[in-house]
N, C-alpha and C positions, 0 to 999 in steps of 0.2 A: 692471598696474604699480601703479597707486593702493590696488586691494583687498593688495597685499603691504606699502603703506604702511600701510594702517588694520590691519592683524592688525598690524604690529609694533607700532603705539599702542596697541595696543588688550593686547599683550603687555609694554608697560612698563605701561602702568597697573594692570593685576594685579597684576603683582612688585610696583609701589610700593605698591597697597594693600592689598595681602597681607600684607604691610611694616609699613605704619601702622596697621595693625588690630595686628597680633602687638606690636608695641611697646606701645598702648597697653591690652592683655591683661595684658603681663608682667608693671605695674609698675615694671619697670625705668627708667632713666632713659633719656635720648636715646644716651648716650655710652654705657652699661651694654649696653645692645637693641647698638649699631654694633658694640665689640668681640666680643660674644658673637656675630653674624653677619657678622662680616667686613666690615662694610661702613664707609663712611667716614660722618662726620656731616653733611659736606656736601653729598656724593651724594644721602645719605638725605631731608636736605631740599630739594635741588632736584628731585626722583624724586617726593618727595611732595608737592609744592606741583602738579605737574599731575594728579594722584590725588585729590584732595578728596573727600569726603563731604559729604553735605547736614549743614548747620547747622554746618561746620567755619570757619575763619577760613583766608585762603587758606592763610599760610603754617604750616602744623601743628608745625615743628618750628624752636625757639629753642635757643641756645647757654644 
């Protein structure tokens, strides 16, 4: 039961920085990156805020 807990963390945290990588690729904006993949801005910043990268600040993404 727990190892089904850690793959699904361990499965949001790829989508989200799979996420935060592809956004900060694009150049797009935060809002520009959510419409063009569907996702919402909020999402995206709470999705990313437990995805961090080293030397990131926790919350990656601002309004």
């Amino acid at each position: 039961m727990e190892q089904n807990k850690r793959s699904g963390r361990d499965a949001k945290r790829s989508y989200w920085g799979d996420h935060i990588a592809g956004w900060k690729q694009s150049g797009l904006s935060q809002q520009a990156y959510c419409r063009k993949h569907q996702l919402s801005l909020s999402s995206l910043a709470i999705g990313g805020a437990g995805s961090r990268e080293a030397g990131t600040t926790k919350h990656a993404f601002t309004r």
